[in-house]
C-alpha positions as CSV (number, residue, x, y, z in Angstrom):
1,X,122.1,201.9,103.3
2,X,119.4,204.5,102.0
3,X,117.8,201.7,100.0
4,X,117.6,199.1,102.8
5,X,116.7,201.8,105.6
6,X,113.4,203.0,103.1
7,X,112.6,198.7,102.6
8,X,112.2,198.6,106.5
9,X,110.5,201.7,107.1
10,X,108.3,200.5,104.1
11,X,107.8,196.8,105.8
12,X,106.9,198.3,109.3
13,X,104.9,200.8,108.0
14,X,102.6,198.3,105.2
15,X,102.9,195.4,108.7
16,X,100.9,198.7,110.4
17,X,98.6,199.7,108.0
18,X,97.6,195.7,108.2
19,X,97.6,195.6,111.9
20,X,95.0,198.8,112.0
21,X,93.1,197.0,108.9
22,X,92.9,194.1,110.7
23,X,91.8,195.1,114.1
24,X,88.9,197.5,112.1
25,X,88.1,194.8,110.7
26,X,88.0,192.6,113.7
27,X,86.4,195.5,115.7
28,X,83.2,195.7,113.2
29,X,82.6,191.7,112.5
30,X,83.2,190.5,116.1
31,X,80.0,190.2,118.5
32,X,80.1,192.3,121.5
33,X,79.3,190.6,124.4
34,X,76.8,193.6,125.8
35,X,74.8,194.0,122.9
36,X,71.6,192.1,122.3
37,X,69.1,191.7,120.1
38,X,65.4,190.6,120.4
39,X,62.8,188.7,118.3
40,X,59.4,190.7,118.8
41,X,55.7,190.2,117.6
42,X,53.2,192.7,117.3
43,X,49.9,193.2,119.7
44,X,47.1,192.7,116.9
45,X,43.5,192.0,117.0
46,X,42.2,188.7,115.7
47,X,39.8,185.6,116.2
48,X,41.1,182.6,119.1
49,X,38.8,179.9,119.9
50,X,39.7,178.1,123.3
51,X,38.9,174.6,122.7
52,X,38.9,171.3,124.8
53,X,41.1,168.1,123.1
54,X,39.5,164.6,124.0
55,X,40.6,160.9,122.0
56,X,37.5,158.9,121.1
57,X,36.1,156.2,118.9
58,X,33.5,156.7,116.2
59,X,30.2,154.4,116.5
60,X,26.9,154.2,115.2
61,X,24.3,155.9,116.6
62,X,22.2,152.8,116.8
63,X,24.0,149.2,117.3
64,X,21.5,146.4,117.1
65,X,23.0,142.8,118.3
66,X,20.8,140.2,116.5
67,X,20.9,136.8,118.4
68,X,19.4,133.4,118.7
69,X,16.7,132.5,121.5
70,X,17.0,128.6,120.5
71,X,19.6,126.1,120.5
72,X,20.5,124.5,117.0
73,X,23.2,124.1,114.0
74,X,23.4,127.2,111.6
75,X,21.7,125.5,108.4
76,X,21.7,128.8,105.7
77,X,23.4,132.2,106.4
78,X,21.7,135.0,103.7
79,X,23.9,138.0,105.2
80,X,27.4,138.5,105.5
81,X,29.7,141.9,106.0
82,X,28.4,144.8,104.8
83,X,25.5,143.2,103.7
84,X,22.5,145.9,103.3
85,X,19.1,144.2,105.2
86,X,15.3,145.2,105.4
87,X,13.2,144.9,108.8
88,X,12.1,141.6,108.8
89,X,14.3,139.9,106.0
90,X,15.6,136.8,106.7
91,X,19.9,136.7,107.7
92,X,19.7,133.3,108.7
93,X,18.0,130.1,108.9
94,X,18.9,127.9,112.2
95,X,18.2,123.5,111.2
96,X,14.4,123.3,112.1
97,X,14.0,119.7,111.9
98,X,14.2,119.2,115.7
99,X,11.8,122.0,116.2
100,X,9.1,121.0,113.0
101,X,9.1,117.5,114.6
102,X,8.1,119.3,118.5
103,X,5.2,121.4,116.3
104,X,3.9,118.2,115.4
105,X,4.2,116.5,118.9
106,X,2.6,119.5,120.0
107,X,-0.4,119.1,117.5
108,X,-1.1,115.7,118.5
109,X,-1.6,116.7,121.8
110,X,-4.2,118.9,121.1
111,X,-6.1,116.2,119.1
112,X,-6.0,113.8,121.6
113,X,-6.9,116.2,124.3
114,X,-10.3,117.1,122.1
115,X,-10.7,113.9,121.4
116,X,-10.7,113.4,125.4
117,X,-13.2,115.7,126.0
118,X,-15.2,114.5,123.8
119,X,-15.4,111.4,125.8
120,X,-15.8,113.6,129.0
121,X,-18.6,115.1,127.7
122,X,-20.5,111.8,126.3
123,X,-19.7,110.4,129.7
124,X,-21.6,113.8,131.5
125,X,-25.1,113.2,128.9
126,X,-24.8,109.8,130.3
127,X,-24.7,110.3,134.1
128,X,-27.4,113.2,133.0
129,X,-29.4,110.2,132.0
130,X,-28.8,108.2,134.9
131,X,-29.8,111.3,137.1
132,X,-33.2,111.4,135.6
133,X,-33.6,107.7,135.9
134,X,-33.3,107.3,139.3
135,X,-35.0,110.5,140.3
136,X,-38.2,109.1,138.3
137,X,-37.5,105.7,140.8
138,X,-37.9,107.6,143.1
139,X,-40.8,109.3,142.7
140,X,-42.6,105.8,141.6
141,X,-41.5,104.4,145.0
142,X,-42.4,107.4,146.5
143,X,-46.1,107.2,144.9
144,X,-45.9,103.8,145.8
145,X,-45.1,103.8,149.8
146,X,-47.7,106.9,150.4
147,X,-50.8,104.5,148.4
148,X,-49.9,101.6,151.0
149,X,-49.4,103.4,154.6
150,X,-53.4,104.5,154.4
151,X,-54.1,100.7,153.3
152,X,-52.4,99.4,156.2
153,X,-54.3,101.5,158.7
154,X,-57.3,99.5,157.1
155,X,-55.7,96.6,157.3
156,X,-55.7,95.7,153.6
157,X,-51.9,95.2,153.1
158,X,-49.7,93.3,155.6
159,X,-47.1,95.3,157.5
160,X,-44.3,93.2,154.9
161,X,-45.6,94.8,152.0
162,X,-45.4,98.3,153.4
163,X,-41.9,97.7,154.8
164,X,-41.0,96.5,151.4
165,X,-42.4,100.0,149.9
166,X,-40.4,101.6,152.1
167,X,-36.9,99.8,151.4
168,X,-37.2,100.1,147.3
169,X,-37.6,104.2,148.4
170,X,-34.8,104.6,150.2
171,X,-32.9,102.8,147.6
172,X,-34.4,105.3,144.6
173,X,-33.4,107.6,147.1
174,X,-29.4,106.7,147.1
175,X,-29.0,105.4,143.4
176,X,-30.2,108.6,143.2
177,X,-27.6,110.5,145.2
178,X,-25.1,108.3,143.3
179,X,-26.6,109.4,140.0
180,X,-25.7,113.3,141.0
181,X,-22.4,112.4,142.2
182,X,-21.8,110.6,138.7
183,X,-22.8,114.0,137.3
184,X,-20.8,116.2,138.8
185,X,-17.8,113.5,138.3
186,X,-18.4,113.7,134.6
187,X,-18.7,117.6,134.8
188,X,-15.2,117.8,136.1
189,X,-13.7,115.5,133.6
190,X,-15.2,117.6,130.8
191,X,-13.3,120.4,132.7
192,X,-10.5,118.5,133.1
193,X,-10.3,117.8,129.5
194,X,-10.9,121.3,128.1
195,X,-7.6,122.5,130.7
196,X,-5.8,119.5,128.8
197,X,-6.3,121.1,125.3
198,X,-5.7,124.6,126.6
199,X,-2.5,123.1,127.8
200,X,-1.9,121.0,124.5
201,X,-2.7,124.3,122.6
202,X,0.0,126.3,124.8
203,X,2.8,123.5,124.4
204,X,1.9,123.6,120.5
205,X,2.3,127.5,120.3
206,X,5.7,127.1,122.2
207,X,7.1,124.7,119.7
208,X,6.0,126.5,116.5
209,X,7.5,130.0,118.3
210,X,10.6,128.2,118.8
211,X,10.4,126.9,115.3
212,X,10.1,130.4,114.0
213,X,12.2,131.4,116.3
214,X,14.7,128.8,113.5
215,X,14.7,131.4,110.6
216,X,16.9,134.5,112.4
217,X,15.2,138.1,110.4
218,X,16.7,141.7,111.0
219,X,14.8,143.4,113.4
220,X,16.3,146.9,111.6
221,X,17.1,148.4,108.7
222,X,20.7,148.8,108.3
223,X,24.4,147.5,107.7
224,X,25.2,144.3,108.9
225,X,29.2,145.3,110.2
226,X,29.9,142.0,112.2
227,X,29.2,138.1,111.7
228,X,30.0,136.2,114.3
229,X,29.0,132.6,113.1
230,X,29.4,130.3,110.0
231,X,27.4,127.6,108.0
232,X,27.5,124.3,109.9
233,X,28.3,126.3,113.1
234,X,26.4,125.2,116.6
235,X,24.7,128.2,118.8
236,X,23.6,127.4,122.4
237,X,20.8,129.5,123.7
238,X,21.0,127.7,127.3
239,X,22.6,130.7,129.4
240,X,22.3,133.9,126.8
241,X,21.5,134.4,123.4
242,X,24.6,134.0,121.0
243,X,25.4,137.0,119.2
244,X,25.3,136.3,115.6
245,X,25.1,139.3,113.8
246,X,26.0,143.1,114.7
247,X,23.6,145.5,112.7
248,X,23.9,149.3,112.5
249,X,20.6,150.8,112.2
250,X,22.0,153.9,110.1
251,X,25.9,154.7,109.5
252,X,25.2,158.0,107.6
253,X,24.1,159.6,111.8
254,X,27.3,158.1,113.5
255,X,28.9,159.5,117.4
256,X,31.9,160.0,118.6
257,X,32.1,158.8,122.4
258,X,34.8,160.7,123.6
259,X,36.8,160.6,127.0
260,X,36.7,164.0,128.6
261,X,38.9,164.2,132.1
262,X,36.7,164.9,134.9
263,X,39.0,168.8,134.9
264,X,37.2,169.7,131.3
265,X,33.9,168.0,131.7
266,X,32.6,170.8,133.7
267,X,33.1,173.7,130.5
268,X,31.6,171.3,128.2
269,X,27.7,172.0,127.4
270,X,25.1,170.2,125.0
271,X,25.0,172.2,121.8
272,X,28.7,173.1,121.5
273,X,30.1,172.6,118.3
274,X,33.2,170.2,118.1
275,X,35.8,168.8,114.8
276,X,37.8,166.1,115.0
277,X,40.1,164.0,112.9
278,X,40.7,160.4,112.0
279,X,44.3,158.5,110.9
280,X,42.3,157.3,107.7
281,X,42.1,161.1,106.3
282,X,44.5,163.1,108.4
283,X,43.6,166.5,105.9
284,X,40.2,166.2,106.3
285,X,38.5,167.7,109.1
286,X,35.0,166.7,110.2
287,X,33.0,168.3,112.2
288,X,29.8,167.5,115.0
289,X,27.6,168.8,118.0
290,X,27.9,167.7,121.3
291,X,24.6,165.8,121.5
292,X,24.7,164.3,125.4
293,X,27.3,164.5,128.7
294,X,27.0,161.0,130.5
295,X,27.1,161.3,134.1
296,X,28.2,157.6,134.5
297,X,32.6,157.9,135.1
298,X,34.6,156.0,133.5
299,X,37.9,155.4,136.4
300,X,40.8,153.7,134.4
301,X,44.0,153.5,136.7
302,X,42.7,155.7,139.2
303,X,41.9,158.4,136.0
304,X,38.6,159.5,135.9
305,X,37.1,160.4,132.8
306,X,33.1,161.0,131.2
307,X,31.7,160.1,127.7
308,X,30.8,162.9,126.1
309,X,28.9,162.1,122.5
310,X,29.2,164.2,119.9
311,X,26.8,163.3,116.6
312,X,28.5,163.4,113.5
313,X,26.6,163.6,109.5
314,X,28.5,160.9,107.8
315,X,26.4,161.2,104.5
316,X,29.6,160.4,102.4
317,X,30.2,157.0,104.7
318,X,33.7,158.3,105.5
319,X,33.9,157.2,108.6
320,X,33.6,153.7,109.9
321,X,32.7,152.3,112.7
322,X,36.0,151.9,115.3
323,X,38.0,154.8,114.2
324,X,40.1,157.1,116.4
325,X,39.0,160.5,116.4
326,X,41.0,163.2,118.2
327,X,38.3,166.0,119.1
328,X,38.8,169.1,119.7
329,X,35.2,170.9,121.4
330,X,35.2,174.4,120.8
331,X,34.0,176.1,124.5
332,X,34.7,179.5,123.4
333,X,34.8,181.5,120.4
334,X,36.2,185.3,120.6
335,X,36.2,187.2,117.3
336,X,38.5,190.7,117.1
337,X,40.1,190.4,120.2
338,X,43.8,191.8,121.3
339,X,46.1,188.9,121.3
340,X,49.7,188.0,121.9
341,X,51.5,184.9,121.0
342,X,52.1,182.4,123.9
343,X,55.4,182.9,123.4
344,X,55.4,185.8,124.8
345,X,54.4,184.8,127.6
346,X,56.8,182.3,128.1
347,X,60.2,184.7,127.5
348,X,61.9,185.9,130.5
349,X,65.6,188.1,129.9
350,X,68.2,186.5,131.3
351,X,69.0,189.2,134.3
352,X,65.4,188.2,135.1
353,X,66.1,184.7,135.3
354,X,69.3,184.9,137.3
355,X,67.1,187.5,139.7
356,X,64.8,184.3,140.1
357,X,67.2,181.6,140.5
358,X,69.4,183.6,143.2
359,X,65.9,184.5,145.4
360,X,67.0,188.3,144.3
361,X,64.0,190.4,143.8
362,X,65.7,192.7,141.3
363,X,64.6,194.9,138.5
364,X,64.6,197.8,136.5
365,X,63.6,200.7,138.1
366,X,60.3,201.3,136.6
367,X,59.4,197.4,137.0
368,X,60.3,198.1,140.8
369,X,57.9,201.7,141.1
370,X,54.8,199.6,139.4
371,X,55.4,196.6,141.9
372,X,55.5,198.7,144.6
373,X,52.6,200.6,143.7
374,X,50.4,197.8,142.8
375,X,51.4,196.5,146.7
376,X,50.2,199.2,148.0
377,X,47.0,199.3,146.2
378,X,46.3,195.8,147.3
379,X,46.7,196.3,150.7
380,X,45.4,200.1,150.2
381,X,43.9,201.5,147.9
382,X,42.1,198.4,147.0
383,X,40.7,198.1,150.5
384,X,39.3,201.4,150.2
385,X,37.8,201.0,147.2
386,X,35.9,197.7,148.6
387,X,35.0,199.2,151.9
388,X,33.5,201.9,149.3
389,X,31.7,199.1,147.0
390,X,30.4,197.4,150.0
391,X,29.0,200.7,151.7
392,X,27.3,201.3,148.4
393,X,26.2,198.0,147.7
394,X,25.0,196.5,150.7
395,X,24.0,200.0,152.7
396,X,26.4,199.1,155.7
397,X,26.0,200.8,158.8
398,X,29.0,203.1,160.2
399,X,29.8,200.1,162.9
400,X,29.5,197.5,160.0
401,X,32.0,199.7,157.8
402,X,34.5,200.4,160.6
403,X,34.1,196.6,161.6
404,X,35.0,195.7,157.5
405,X,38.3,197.9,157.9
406,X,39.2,195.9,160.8
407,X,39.1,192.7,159.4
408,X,41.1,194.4,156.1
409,X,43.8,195.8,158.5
410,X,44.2,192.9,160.8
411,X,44.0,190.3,158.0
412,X,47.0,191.9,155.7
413,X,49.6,189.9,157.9
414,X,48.0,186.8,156.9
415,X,47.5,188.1,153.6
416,X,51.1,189.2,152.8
417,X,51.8,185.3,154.0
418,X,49.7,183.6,152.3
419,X,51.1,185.3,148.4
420,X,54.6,184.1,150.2
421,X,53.5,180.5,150.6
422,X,51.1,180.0,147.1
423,X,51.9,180.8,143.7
424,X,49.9,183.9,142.6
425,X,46.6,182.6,141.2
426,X,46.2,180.2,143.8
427,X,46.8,183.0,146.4
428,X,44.1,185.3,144.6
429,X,41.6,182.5,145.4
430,X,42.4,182.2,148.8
431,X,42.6,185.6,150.4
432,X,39.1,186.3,148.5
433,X,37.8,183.4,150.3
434,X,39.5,184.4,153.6
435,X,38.1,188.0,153.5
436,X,34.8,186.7,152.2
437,X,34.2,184.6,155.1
438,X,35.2,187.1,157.7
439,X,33.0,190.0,156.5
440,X,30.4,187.7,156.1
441,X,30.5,187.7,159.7
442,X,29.4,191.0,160.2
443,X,26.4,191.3,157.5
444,X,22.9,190.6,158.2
445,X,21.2,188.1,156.8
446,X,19.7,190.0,153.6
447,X,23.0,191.6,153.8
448,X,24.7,188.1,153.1
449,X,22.3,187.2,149.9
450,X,23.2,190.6,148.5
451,X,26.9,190.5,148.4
452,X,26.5,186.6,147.4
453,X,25.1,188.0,144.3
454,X,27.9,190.7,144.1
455,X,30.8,188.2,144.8
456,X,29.2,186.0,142.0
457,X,28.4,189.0,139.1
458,X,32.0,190.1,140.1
459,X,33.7,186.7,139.8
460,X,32.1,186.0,136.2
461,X,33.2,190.1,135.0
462,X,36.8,189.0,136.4
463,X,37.6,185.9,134.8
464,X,41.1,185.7,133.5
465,X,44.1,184.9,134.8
466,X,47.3,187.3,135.4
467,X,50.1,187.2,133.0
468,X,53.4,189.0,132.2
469,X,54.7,190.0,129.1
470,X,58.3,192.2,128.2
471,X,58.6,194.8,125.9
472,X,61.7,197.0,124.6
473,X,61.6,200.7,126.7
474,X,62.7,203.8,124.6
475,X,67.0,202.5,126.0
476,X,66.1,199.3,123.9
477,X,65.8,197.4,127.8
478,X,63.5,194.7,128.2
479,X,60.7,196.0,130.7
480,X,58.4,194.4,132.4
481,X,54.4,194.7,132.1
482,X,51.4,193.4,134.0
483,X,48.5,191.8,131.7
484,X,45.0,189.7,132.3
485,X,45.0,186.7,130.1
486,X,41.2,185.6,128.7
487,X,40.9,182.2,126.7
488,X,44.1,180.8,124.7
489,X,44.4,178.3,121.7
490,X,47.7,177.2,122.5
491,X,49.6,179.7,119.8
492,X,47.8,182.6,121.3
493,X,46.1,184.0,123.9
494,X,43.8,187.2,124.9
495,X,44.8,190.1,126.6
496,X,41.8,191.0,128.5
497,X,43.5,194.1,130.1
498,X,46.4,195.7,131.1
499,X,48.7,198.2,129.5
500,X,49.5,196.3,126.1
501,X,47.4,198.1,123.1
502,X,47.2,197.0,119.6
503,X,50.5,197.8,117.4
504,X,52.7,197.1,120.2
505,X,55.8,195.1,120.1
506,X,56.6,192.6,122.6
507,X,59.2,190.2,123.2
508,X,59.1,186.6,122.0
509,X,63.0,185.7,121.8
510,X,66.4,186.5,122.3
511,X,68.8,186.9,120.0
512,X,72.4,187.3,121.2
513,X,75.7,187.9,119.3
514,X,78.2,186.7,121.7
515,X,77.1,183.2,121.4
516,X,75.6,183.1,118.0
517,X,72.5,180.9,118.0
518,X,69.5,181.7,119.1
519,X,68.0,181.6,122.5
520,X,64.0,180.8,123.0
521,X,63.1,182.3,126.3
522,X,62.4,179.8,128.9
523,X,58.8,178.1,129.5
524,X,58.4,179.5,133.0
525,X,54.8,179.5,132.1
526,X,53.9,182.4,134.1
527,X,51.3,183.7,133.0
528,X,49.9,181.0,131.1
529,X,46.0,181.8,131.2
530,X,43.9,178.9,132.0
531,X,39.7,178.7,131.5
C-alpha cells in the first residue's frame, strides 16, 4: 500500500512539476497582446534632389527630309540606311530622258526666236530705207511745185502743170507717212522678237532646272536613317514633294522631346540639368540640359502636356533615333540637409487610426497640450505677432492697427470653418488669401505695394508643406510631432523645421507580437510635402 501510495504521489507530483514547466514555458514564448514593437529610422543629414519624371522620345537635333520637286521613275539610288553623305553628293538619280528631251525643246526655241529677230531687225534697216526714200520725194516734189507757182504768175506754165506738181507732193507727202509707219512697225517686231527669246531663254532655264532637279543630292552632311523609295519606283511631285530620304544632320547632338504635364511645366527652367534612361541599356544612365520649353500644348484626351527638349552628347552613338527615354529633370538639389524616410511619414499607430475612422479627436496627452496650444497661437498669438509685423513694416496708423485686429477677430469664425471644410494645406492658402484681401482694404495705396512685397518675400521664406511624424516618448508610446516638409525624392524627404533634430529616432513600422507579421503603417499621406 506504501509502494503504490509513494507511485501516485510521485505521478501527481512529476504531472505538476510539468504543468508549472509548461505554463513557464508558455508564459515566456507566447505574444502578449499589449506589447508592441516598432521599426524606427534615424533623423540624419544627407543630399535629396527633388526631381520632375517625364516619358519622351530621343531625336536628332536636326531632321532634314530630302524630296523630289519633279515627277519621274527612280532610275539609280547611291544611298541607302545608314548610309554616311556629303553636302551636295548625289543619293539619287530620277530618269531624265523626259526632262533632257524638254532642254532641247527649250533650246530650239531660243534659236528660232534669234533667228526671228534677226528678220525683225533686217525688216526695220529696210523700212529705214524706205523712210529716207520717200522723204527725199518729197523734197524733190517740194523743189519742184515752189519753181512752178512763180512761173505761173508769169504765165509760162499752164495751170495743169502746176496742179500736177502739186498732186506728186502730196503723194511724197503720204508714201512718206507710210514709210514712218513701216518703221515703227518693224521697230516693234524687233521688240517683239527679242521678248520671244527672253521667253525662249526662260522656258529653257525651266527645263534644264527641272532636269537637274533629276539627280536628287544631300542638302546636309549627315546619316541618311530612312529610305522611303526603291529602284524602278514612280514619285509624283503634282500636290507635294515625295519624301524620299530622311537625313540627320548630326546624331552625335541628339534631344529628348519630353512630355511634361501642364502641373510640372511651371518648375521646369532652361539650364536645369536632367538623366534619363532608355530600354536598350537599362544600367546605363545618360545625362542632358534642358535646352528649350515650347509654349505650344500638346492636349491628348483632354490631358495637357508641353515639350520640353532636353539636348543630349551622344558621341558614343548610343542612342538612336526613336527611343524611349524616361527623364527625370532635377529642379532642386539640397546637399546636407535633415531628412527622414517617407515612410515615416506615411505611419500612423493604430489607436490613431481608429481615433480617425470613428470622428474621435483623441490623443495622448502631450499630443492634445501642443494641439491646443498651437490653436491658440493661430487665432492668438499669431495675430498679434502680425498686427506687430504689419505696424512695423508698413508704419500703420493707430486706426489702421485697431481696424487690422477687427478683421482678425471677426474673421476667426470663418476661419475656424474654413480648416473644418478643407484639408489643411488647402485651408492655409485660403485664410491667407481671405485675410490678405480684407486688410488690404484698409492700407493706402503705397501701403498696398509694400506689404505686396512682404506677402511675396514671406511666401518664398515659407515654402514647405506641413507634415507629421511619430516618435517613441521615454514610456516607449508613440507620440505625435509637428514638422515642415522641404523637397522630397520619393524615399526621402526634408525636414525644413520643427522639433525633429539629427540622431532622432522615428517611427517607420509596426511590429506586433499578437499577430506575428509585420504591419507597414498606412499611406494616409499626410504630410506628404509637395514643390
Amino acid at each position: 500500500m506504501v509502494n503504490k501510495r509513494n507511485k501516485i504521489l510521485i505521478a501527481i507530483l512529476v504531472i505538476i512539476i510539468i504543468l508549472v514547466a509548461g505554463y513557464l514555458i508558455y508564459s515566456a514564448i507566447s505574444p502578449k497582446g499589449t506589447d508592441q514593437k516598432f521599426r524606427l529610422a534615424k533623423v540624419e543629414r544627407g543630399d535629396i534632389a527633388f526631381v520632375v519624371t517625364a516619358t519622351g522620345t530621343i531625336n536628332p537635333v536636326i531632321t532634314v527630309l530630302v524630296g523630289s520637286q519633279v515627277s519621274g521613275t527612280i532610275k539609280a539610288l547611291y544611298a541607302d540606311y545608314n548610309s554616311r553623305v556629303k553636302e551636295g553628293q548625289v543619293i539619287a538619280q530620277i530618269d531624265p530622258a523626259i526632262f533632257e528631251a524638254q532642254v532641247e525643246q527649250g533650246r530650239a526655241s531660243v534659236l528660232s526666236a534669234q533667228a526671228n529677230l534677226l528678220n525683225a531687225q533686217s525688216n526695220l534697216e529696210n523700212a529705214k530705207a524706205n523712210l529716207i526714200k520717200a522723204e527725199v520725194t518729197v523734197s524733190d516734189t517740194k523743189r519742184t511745185l515752189d519753181r512752178n507757182k512763180p512761173l505761173l504768175e508769169r504765165n509760162v506754165i499752164a495751170q495743169a502743170t502746176l496742179d500736177t506738181a502739186q498732186v506728186n507732193y502730196d503723194t511724197a507727202v503720204a508714201q512718206r507717212d507710210v514709210a514712218r509707219a513701216q518703221v515703227e512697225s518693224a521697230k516693234s517686231q524687233v521688240e517683239s522678237s527679242k521678248a520671244q527669246i527672253a521667253q525662249a531663254k526662260a522656258s529653257l532655264k525651266v527645263a534644264e532646272t527641272n532636269l537637274r532637279y533629276t539627280t536628287i543630292r544631300s542638302p546636309v552632311n549627315g546619316t541618311v536613317i530612312s529610305r522611303n523609295v526603291d529602284v524602278g519606283q514612280t514619285v509624283a511631285a503634282s500636290l507635294q514633294a515625295p519624301t524620299l530620304f530622311t537625313i540627320a544632320k548630326d546624331l552625335t547632338q541628339m534631344q529628348v522631346d519630353t512630355n511634361v504635364s501642364e502641373a510640372d511645366v511651371g518648375r521646369i527652367e532652361v539650364g536645369q540639368g536632367a538623366i534619363f534612361t532608355v530600354d536598350a541599356y537599362p544600367e546605363k544612365t545618360f545625362h542632358g540640359k534642358v535646352s528649350e520649353i515650347r509654349n505650344a500644348p500638346i492636349t491628348v484626351q483632354n490631358v495637357v502636356t508641353y515639350d520640353v527638349v532636353i539636348q543630349v552628347d551622344n558621341k558614343d552613338l548610343k542612342l538612336k533615333p526613336g527611343m524611349t527615354a524616361n527623364v527625370s529633370v532635377q529642379i532642386e538639389h539640397k546637399e546636407g540637409v535633415l531628412r527622414i524616410p517617407n515612410a515615416a511619414l506615411r505611419f500612423r499607430p493604430e489607436f490613431a487610426k481608429a481615433a480617425a475612422s470613428n470622428g474621435i479627436v483623441k490623443k495622448n496627452e502631450g499630443f492634445q497640450k501642443r494641439e491646443a496650444t498651437a490653436e491658440r497661437g493661430t487665432s492668438g498669438q499669431q495675430g498679434r505677432i502680425l498686427v506687430e509685423r504689419l505696424t512695423e513694416g508698413l508704419s500703420l496708423t493707430p486706426e489702421q492697427k485697431s481696424k487690422v485686429e477687427m478683421i482678425l477677430k471677426s474673421s476667426r469664425q470663418e476661419i475656424q470653418e474654413i480648416r473644418e471644410k478643407l484639408k489643411p494645406e488647402e485651408a492655409t492658402k485660403k485664410i491667407q488669401s481671405l485675410l490678405r484681401q480684407k486688410i488690404m482694404g484698409v492700407l493706402t495705396e503705397e501701403q498696398r505695394r509694400k506689404y505686396i512685397e512682404m506677402v511675396t518675400s514671406s511666401s518664398q521664406e515659407e515654402q514647405g508643406s506641413p507634415g507629421r511624424v511619430w516618435v517613441l516618448s521615454s514610456e516607449k508610446k508613440p507620440v505625435p510631432i509637428s514638422i515642415v516638409l522641404g523637397i522630397t525624392d520619393g524615399s526621402f524627404s526634408e525636414v525644413k523645421s520643427g522639433e525633429l533634430k539629427e540622431g532622432m529616432e522615428v517611427i517607420i513600422e509596426e511590429i506586433s507580437n499578437k499577430k506575428g507579421p509585420t504591419k507597414s503603417g498606412s499611406p494616409s499621406f499626410m504630410g506628404t510635402p509637395r514643390r
